[in-house]
C-alpha positions in Angstrom: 29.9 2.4 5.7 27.8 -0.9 5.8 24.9 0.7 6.5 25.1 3.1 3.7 25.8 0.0 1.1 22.8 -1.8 2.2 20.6 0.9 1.9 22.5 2.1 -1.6 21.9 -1.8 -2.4 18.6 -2.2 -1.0 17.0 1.9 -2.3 19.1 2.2 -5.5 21.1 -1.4 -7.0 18.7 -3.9 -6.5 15.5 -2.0 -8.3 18.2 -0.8 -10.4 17.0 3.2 -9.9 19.6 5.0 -10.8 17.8 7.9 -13.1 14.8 9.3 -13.0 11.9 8.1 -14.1 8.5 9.4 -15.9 6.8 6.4 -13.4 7.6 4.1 -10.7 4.6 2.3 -10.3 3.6 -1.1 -11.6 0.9 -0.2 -14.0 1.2 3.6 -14.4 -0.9 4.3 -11.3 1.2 7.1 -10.3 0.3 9.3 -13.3 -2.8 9.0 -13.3 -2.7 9.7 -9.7 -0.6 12.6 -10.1 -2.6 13.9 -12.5 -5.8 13.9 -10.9 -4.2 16.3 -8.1 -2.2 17.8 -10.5 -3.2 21.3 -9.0 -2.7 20.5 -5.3 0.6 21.5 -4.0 0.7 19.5 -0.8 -0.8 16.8 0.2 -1.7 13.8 2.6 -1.3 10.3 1.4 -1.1 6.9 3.3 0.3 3.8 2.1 -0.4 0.6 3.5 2.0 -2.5 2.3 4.4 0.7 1.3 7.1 -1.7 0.0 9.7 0.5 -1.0 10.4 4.5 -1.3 10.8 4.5 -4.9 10.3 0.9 -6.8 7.0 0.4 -7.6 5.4 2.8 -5.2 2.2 5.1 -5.9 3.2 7.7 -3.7 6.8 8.7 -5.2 5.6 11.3 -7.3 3.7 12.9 -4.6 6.4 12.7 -2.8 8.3 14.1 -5.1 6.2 17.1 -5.0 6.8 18.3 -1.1 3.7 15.8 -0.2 3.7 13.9 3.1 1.9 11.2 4.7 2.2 8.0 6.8 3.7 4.4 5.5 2.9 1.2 6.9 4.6 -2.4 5.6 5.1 -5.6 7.8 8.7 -5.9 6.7 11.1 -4.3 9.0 13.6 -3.5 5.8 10.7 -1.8 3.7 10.2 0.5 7.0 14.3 0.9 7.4 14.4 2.4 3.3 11.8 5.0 4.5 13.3 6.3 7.1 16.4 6.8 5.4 14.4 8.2 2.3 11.2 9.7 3.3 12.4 11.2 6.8 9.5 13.6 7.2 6.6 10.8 6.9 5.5 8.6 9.9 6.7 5.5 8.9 5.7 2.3 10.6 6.6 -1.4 11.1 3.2 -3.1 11.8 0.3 -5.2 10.0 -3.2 -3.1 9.7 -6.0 -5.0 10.1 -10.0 -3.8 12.1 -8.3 -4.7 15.3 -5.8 -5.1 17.6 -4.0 -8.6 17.7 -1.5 -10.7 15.8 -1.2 -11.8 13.2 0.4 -14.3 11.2 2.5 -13.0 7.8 4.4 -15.1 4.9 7.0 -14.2 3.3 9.8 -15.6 1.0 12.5 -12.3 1.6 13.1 -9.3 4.5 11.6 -7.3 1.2 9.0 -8.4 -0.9 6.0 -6.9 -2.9 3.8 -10.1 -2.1 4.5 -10.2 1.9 1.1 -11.5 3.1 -1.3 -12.6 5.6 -3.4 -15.0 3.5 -1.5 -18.3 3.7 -3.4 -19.5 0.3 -2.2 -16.6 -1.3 1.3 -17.9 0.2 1.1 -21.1 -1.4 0.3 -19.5 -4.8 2.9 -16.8 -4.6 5.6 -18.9 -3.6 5.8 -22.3 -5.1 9.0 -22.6 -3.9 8.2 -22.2 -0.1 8.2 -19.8 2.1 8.9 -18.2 5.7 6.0 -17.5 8.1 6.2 -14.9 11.7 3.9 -13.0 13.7 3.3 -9.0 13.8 1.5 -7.2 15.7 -1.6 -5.6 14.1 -2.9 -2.3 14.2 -6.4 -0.4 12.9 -5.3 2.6 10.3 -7.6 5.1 13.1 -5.1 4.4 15.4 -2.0 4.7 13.7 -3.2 8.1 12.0 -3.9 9.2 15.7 -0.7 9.1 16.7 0.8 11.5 14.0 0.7 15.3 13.1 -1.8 13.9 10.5 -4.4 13.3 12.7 -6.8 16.0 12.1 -6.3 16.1 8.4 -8.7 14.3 5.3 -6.7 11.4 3.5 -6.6 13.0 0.1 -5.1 10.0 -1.7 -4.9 6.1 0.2 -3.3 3.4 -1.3 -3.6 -0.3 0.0 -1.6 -3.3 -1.3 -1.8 -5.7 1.4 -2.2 -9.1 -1.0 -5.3 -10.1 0.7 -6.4 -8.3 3.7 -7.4 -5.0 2.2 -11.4 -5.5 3.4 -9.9 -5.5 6.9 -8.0 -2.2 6.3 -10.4 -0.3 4.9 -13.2 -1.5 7.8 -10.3 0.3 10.1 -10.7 3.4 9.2 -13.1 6.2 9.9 -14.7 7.4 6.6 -15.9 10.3 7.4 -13.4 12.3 9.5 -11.3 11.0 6.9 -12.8 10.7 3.6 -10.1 9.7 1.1 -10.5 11.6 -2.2 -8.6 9.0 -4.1 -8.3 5.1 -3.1 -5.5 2.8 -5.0 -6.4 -0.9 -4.0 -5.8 -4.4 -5.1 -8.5 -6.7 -5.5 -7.8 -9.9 -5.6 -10.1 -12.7 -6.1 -8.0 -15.8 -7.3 -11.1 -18.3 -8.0 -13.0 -16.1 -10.1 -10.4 -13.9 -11.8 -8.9 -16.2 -13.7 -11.9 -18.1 -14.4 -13.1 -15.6 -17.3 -16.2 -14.5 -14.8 -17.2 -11.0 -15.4 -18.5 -10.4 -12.7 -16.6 -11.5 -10.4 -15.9 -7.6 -9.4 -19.4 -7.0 -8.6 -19.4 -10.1 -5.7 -16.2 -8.7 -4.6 -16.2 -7.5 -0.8 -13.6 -4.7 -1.4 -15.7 -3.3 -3.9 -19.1 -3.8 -2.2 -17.2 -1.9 0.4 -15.7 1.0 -1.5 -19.1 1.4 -3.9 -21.5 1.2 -0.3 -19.1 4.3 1.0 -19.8 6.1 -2.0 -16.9 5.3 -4.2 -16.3 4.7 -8.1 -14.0 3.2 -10.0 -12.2 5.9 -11.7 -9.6 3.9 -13.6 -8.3 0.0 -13.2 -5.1 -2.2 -15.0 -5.4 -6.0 -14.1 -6.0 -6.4 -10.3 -4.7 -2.3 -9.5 -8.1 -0.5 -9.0 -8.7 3.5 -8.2 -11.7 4.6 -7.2 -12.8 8.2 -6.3 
């Protein structure tokens, strides 16, 4: 019985889902997300910095949909909601990062959308201090390896890792994987709020991303996809 209230609390009370809803992302991602495979039935996705099941996540809809895939947070709780709610995904507790170490998170809850490895980010996020471990780390190759996934193309990747998202990207394979759709935040906290323009262009995720091939396809504030 106390299991089931913290995970009634924790999946349903807290984000205060109790119906649903046309979106549960943060800026509407998920529709346009759904929409561009609007005519695939079944599908692959992996989210790393998964968060939660249902508040704020891109993946929900596709879920929603009989798609599968893998989920990857550093919070122990975020990983606990999944496997209570997404029991057919590989769902894992670990930090990705282009190799295998540890690393050191911050945090201010067991469940937070701004968990993170940048410990200026940290100090911006949470004025009012904060809590600091270690986790091991993990490249997105071999996590996918270990799962029924691992001969299949990434059809849609989404990566929300406040600050290490170069290093998650640089630990995967591109092309036996080839994600059709990518769902990243790019964060770049000198120049974004400094009215610079082109602060995208100088951006390493999106040198990245545009080197491999890719375009941005739609953006909202700091959320970018790019096909």
């Amino acid at each position: 019985m106390k299991d089931f209230l913290k995970y009634f609390y924790y999946l349903y009370y807290r984000p205060k889902i109790f119906l649903p809803k046309k979106s549960y992302s943060t800026f509407g991602e998920d529709l346009i997300i759904n929409k561009f495979f609007r005519n695939k039935k079944k599908g692959f996705y992996v989210d790393i910095g998964c968060y939660h099941p249902i508040e704020a996540s891109n993946t929900y809809l596709l879920f929603k949909r009989g798609w599968n895939g893998i989920n990857a947070d550093v919070s122990e709780l975020s990983i606990d909601l999944f496997n209570q709610n997404r029991k057919e995904d590989y769902n894992v507790n670990v930090a990705v990062s282009n190799k295998k170490s540890r690393l050191k998170i911050y945090f201010r809850k067991k469940i937070n959308m701004l968990n993170t490895s940048s410990k200026k980010l940290a100090k911006i996020y949470f004025r009012n201090g904060y809590q600091e471990r270690s986790i091991n780390t993990n490249t997105l190759n071999s996590i996918i390896n270990k799962t029924k996934f691992k001969e299949k193309k990434i059809d849609f990747l989404n990566i929300d890792v406040e600050g290490n998202e170069l290093n998650v990207l640089k630990s995967l394979n591109f092309s036996k994987y080839k994600p059709k759709l990518i769902c990243i935040e790019i964060h770049n906290q000198e120049e974004m709020y400094n009215s610079n323009s082109d602060y995208l262009k100088r951006n390493p995720v999106y040198k990245f991303l545009t080197k491999k091939g890719y375009k941005i396809f739609w953006e909202n504030e700091f959320s970018f996809i790019f096909k």
